[in-house]
C-alpha positions in Angstrom: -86.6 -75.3 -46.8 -84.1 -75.4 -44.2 -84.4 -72.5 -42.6 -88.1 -72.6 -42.4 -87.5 -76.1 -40.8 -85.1 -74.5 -38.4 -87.6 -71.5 -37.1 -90.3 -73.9 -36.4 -87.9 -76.6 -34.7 -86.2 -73.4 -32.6 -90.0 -72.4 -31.2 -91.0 -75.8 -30.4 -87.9 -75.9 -28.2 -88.5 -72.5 -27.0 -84.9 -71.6 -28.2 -84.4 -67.9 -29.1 -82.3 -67.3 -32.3 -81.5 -64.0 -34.5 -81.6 -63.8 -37.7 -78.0 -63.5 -38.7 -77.7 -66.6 -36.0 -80.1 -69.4 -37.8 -78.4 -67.8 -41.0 -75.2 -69.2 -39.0 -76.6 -72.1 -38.5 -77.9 -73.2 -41.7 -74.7 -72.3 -43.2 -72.7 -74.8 -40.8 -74.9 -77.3 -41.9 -74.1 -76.6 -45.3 -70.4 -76.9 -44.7 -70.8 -79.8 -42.5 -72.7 -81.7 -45.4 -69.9 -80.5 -47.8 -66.9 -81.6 -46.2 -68.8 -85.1 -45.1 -68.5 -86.0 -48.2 -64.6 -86.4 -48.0 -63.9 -86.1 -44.7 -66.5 -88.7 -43.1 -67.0 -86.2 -40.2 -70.6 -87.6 -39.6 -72.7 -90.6 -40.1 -75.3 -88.5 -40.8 -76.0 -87.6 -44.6 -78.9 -85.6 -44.6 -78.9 -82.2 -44.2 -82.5 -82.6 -42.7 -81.2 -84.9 -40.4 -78.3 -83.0 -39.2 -80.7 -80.5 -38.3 -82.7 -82.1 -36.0 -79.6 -84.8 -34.7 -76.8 -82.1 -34.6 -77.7 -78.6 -34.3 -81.1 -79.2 -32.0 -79.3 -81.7 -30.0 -76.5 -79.2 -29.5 -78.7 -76.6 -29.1 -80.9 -77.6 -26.4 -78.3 -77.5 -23.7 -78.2 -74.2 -24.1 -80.5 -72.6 -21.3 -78.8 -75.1 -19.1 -75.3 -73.0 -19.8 -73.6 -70.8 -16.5 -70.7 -69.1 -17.2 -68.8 -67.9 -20.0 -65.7 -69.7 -20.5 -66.3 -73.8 -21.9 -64.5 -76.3 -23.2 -65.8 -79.5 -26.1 -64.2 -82.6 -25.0 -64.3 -84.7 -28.1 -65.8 -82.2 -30.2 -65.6 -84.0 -33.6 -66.5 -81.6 -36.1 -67.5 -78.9 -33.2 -70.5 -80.3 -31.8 -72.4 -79.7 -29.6 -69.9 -76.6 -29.4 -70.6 -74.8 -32.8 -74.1 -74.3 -32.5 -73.5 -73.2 -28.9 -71.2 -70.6 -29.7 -73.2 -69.3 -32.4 -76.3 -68.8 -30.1 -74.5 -67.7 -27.3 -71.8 -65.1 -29.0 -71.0 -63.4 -25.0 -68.8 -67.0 -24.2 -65.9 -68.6 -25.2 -65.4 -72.3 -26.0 -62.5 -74.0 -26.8 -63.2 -77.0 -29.1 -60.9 -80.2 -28.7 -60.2 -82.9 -30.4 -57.4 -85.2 -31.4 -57.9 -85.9 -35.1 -56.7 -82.9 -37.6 -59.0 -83.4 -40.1 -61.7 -82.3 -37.6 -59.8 -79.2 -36.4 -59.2 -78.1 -40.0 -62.9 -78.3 -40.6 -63.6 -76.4 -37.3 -61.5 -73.5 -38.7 -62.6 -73.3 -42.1 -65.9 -73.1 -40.5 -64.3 -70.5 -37.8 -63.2 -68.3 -41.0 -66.5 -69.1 -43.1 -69.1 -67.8 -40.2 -66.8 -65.3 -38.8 -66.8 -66.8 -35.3 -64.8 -65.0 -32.7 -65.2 -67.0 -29.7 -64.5 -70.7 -30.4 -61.0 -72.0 -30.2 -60.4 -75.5 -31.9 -57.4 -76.8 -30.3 -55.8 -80.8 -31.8 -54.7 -82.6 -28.3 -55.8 -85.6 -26.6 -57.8 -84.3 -23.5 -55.4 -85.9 -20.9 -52.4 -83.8 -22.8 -54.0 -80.8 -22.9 -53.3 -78.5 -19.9 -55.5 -74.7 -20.1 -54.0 -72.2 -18.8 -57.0 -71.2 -16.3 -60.0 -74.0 -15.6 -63.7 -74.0 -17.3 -66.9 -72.8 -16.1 -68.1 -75.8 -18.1 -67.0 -79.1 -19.4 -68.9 -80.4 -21.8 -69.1 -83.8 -23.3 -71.3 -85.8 -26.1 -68.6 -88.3 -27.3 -67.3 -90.2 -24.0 -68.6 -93.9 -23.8 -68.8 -93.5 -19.9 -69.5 -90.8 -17.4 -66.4 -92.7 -15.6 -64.2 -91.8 -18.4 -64.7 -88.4 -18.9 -64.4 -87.4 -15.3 -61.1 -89.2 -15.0 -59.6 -88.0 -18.7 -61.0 -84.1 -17.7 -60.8 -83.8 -14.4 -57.9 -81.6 -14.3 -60.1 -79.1 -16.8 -63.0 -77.5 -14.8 -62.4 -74.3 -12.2 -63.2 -74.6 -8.6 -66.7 -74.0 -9.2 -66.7 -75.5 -12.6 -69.1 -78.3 -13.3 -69.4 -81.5 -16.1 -72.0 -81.3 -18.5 -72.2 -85.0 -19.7 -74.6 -85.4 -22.4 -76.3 -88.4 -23.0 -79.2 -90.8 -24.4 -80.6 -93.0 -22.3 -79.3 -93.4 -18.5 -77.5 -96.5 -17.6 -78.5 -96.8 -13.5 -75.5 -98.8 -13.2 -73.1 -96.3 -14.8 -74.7 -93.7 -12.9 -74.1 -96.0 -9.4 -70.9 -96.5 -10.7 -69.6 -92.2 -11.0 -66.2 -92.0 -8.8 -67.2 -91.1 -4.8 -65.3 -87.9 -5.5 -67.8 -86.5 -7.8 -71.9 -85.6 -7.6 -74.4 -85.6 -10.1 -75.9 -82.4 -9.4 -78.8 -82.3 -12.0 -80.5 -84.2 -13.9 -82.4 -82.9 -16.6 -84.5 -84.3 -19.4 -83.9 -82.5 -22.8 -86.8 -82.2 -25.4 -85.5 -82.4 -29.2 -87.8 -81.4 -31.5 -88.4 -84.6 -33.9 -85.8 -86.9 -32.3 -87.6 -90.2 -30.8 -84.8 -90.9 -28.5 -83.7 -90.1 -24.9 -81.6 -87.5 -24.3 -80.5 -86.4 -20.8 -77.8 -83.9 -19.4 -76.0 -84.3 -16.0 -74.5 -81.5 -14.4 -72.0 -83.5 -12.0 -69.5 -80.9 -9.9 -66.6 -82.7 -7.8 -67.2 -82.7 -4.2 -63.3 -83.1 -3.2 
């Protein structure tokens, strides 16, 4: 049922997945729902649901992707990273977060899926200092686009850029971004069965 839902959601996005991939992604789903259940990862129950609110909305910011190295500020349980990294096996993304319940999950899902190219790492994201910068910083969880640049600005490479992923835009938080930064792009992202807004800002500094 699921993975019936999944092919028709991944062609109505246009989104090209291989077999072993949705296999991938089903079976995330079915940890996710597992370990929900006592570690309150989600507020989503459903596995339907987690479908279309998790790995679609994850998965449409993938043609949007340049690079190959990324990191997941705020990751929770690895989203929108997971998915990512399971459609697009050639880059690496480090998945961070602060709270160790959600980093043990990320790695028994690491081990489970045999995934060789995410990195979940426990740190707050002001603490945590890479050793090189990111093609791309990406970001579902921050309450303001203000925030994240601030708390991450010291995580992109020189031509790095913010991928700030949101719902509906707030013209006042967008008036509002620091002068050294500059919304780049803005792009409207269709998910399949999800009647809500979703946007993604590519925002480079301009320092």
């Amino acid at each position: 049922m699921l993975a019936a839902q999944l092919q028709s959601y991944l062609a109505e996005a246009n989104i090209t997945a291989t077999v072993e991939q949705q296999q991938q992604l089903i079976a995330f789903v079915g940890l996710l729902h597992k370990w929900n259940k006592a570690y309150n990862l989600t507020s989503v129950r459903e596995p339907e649901q987690m479908l279309i609110r998790h790995i679609m909305d994850s998965l449409v910011v993938s043609p949007h992707l340049e690079g190959e190295r990324f990191i997941d500020v705020g990751t929770g349980p690895g989203l929108p990273g997971i998915p990512l990294a399971i459609l697009n096996p050639d880059k690496q993304f480090v998945l961070l977060d602060s709270l160790g319940k959600r980093i043990r999950f990320q790695k028994q899902v690491q081990i489970e899926l045999k995934l060789t190219n995410i990195t979940p790492v426990e740190s707050r994201v002001e603490a945590y200092q890479p050793e090189q910068g990111f093609d791309g910083v990406l970001s579902r969880a921050f309450a303001s686009i203000t925030d994240m640049l601030q708390w991450c600005h010291h995580l992109p490479a020189a031509s790095g850029k913010f991928f700030a992923l949101k719902g509906q835009l707030d013209n006042a938080e967008l008036a509002n971004i620091p002068k050294n930064f500059a919304i780049e792009q803005q792009i409207t992202l269709h998910v399949p069965h999800l009647a809500e807004q979703r946007h993604l800002l590519l925002i480079k500094s301009s320092d």
